[in-house]
N, C-alpha and C positions, 0 to 999 in steps of 0.2 A: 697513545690516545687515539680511541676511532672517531669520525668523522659522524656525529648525530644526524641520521637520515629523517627522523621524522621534525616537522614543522611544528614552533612555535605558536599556539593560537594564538591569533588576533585579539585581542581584544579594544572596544570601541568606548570610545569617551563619550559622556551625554554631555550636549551643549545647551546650557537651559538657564535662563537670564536669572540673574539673583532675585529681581520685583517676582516671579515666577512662586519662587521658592517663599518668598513673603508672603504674597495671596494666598498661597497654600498654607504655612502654617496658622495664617487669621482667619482661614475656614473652617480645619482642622482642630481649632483650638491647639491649647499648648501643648499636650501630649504628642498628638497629632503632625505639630509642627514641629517637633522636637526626633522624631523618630524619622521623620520624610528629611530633615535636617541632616541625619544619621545617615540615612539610605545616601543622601545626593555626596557625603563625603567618603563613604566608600565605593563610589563608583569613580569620583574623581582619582579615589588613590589608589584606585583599580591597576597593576601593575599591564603595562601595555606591550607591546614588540613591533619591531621593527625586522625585517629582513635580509639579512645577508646570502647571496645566491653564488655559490660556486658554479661557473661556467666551464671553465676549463683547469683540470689537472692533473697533466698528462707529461712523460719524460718526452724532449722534444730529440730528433733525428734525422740529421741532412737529409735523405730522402733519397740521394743520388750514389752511386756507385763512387770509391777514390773520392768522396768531398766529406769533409770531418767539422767541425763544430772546433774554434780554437781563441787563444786571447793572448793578450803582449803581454808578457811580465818582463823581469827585469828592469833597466835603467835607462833613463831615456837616450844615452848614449849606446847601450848594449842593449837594443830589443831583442824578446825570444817571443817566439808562438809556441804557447801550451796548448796541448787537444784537451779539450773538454769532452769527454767519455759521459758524464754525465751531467745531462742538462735538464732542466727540468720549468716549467710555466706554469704560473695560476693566473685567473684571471676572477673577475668576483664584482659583484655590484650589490651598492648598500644603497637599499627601496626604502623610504621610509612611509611604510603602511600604515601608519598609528595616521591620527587625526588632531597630531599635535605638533607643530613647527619649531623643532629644533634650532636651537641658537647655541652656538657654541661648542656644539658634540665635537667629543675625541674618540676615533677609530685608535687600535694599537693590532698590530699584525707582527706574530713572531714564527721564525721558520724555523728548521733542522739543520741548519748550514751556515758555513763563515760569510762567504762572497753571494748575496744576493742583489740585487736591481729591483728598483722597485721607480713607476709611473701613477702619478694617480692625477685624475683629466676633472675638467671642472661639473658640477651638478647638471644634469637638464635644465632644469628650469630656472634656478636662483643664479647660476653662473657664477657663483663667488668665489676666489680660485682658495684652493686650500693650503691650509698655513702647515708647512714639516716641521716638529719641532723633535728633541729628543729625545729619543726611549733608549732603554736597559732592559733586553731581555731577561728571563728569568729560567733559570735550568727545570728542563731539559733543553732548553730552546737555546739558541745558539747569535741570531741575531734579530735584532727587532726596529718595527717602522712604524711610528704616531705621527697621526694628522688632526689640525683643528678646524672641524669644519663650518664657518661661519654661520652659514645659514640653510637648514635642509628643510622646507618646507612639507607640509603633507601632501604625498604623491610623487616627492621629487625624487632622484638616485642618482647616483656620482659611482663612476666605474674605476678600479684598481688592476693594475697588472705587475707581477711579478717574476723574476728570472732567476734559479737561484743556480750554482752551480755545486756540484758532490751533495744533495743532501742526502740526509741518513735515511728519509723516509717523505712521504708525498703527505705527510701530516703538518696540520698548522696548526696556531693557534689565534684566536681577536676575541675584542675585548672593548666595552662602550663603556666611556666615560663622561661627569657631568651632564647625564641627561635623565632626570629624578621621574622614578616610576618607568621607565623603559628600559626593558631587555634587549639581546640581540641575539632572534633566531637565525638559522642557519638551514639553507636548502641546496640540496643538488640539482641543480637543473630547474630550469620555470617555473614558481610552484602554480598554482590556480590562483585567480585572482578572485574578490569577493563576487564579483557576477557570475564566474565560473563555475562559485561555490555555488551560489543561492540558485544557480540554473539546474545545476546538478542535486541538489536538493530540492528541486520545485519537479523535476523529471521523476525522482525518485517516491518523492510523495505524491505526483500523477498514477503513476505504474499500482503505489501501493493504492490507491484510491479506488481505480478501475477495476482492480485484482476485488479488492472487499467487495465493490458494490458487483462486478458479476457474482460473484461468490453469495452475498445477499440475496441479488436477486433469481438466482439458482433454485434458494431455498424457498425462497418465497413461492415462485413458481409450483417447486414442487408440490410444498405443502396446500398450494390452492388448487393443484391436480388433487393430489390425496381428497381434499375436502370436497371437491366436488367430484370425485367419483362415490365419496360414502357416499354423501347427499344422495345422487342418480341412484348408488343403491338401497337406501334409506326410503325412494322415491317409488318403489318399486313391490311390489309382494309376489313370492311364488307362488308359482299353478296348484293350487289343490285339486288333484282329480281322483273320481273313484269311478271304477269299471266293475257292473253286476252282472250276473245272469238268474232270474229269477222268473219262474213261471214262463220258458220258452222267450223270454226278453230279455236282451243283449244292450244295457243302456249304460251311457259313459257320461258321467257329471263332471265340471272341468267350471272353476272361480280362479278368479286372475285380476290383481289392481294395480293402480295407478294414481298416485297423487297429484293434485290438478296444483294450478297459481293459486287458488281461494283456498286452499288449505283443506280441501272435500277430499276426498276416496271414489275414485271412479270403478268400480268394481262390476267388471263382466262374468256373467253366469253363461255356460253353453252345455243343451243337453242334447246328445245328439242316441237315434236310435242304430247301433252299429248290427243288428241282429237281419232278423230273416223275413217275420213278420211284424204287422202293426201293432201299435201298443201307446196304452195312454199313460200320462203320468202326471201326478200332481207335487207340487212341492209347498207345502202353505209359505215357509218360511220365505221362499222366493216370490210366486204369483200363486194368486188364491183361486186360478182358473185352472180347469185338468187342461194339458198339454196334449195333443193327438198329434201323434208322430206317426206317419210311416214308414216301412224299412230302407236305411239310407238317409233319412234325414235327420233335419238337426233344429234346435230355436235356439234363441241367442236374448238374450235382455243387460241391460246394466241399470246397474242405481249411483247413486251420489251417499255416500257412507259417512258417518263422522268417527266411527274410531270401530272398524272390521278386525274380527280376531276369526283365527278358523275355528269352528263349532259345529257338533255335530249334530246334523238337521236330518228330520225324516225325511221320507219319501215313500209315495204309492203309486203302485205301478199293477194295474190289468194290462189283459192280452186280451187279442182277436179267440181266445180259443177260450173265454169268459172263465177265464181264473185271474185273481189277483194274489196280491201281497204285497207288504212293506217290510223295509228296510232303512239302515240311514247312512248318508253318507257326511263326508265333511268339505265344509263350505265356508267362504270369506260371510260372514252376515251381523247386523250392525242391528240393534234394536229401534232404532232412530232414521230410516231410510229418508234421504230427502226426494231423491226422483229417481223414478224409473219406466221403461220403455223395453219391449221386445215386440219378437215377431219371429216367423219360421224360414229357416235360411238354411241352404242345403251345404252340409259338412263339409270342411276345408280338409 
């Protein structure tokens, strides 16, 4: 038989006044009280545990060079020392973790071997000394040791120690009796206690908590970069521009927007004359006044738009050497202009 490494869970009693249970089902009405009746009696018959902790079990070993481990047999007029070649200690403490105060519990402890020793010291807290009464191992087990323990309150533990000598193996076996709805788990070494637990599970769902909400707000993040970069470009119209050369004039037409806070279309017109000589030019669709450029300069205007698409708009355009002609180019233009404004500004 191997030694069960994992833990018993806990499980916890509700303590909850019977008038409790009353109020509730004459709220409830009878179904009601009748089902919450159900619930409260299988939580009481909720099977519970209690823990038993292996501390030490280990072969023991003088430790010193020429010194042996030994014991008197024979008669008390002919004593002999025997070496004990193999010795062996457990040690063990029964917690009672439940939330329920044992009265009258029976521990039973059985080893691998004839000649064992056994101590067992009084509770923490109850003090009540513990009653040895008889046990009969059962095979495979070889000898065995029952205690009645009077009173082990919740919270309380009472400590055992044992010596056995030749056993066959570092394996035991216990065994709780008379104590209805309580198991007995079994731990190597300290298990965690429930604040241990609940800390470790309050750390754990910190970490995961932190972990999601950067994680969250990551995304959030991004997605209100994403959103406001469309927007910005959404916000935005590219440069329509057209470069002519017609009749010795070299003229470059150039629309470009911008959406305001009022939900307008801020749309800049720029005609600049890149050529050699002067030359005038008109655009109805823009301003209804001929433009007179010189070579090197430029005018500039905007309007206030309410919904600019690019569309192709005429233009006419003389020269200093009295030729004209028209052509068209394309431009942001809105049928619906709310305002606008230019004047003559020399080329960027």
């Amino acid at each position: 038989m191997t030694h069960p490494l994992n833990l018993v869970t806990q499980a916890s009693e509700s303590q909850v006044p019977d008038y409790v249970k009353y109020i509730a089902g004459l709220v409830t009405g009878g179904l009601g009280g009748a089902a919450l009746a159900e619930w409260f009696r299988r939580r009481r018959d909720k099977t519970k545990a209690i823990q038993l902790i292996e501390r030490v079990n280990r072969p023991l070993t003088p430790g010193f060079r020429d010194i042996t481990f030994a014991r008197i047999v024979g008669t008390s007029e002919h004593q002999l020392l025997e070496e004990v070649k193999n010795l062996r200690e457990y040690q063990f403490t029964l917690r009672n973790t439940s939330r329920v105060h044992l009265k009258d519990a029976v521990i039973q402890f059985e080893f691998p071997a004839d000649d064992v020793q056994a101590w067992a010291e009084r509770p923490t807290l109850s003090k009540t000394t513990l009653i040895e009464q008889d046990a009969k191992a059962t095979a495979p087990w070889r000898k065995a040791f029952r205690w009645n323990i009077p009173h082990l309150p919740a919270g309380d533990s009472v400590e055992f120690t044992f010596r056995s000598v030749d056993p066959s193996s570092g394996e035991y076996e216990t065994a709780l009796y008379n104590t209805e709805g309580i198991i007995l788990g079994r731990a190597i070494g300290e298990p965690l206690t429930e604040v241990a637990i609940s800390a470790k599970m309050f750390f754990t769902i910190a970490v995961i908590s932190v972990i999601t909400a950067a994680i969250t707000l990551g995304n959030a993040v991004s997605d209100w970069s994403q959103k406001r970069e469309a927007e910005k470009q959404s916000d935005f119209m590219g440069d329509q521009v057209t470069t002519f050369d017609l009749v010795g004039c070299k003229i470059k037409v150039a629309s470009f927007g911008e959406k305001g806070d009022n939900g307008l279309w801020k749309v800049g017109y720029r005609i600049d004359n890149v050529g050699d000589i002067p030359c005038v030019v008109l655009v109805k669709k823009i301003v209804p006044e001929e433009i007179k450029l010189d070579q090197g300069r430029g005018w500039y205007t905007n309007k206030l738009l309410t919904m600019p698409s690019p569309s192709a708009i005429e233009i006419s355009i003389s020269s200093s050497k009295n030729s004209s002609a028209t052509t068209t180019v394309t431009a942001y233009v809105d049928p619906f202009p709310v305002f606008s404004s230019g004047g003559d500004h020399p080329p960027q």
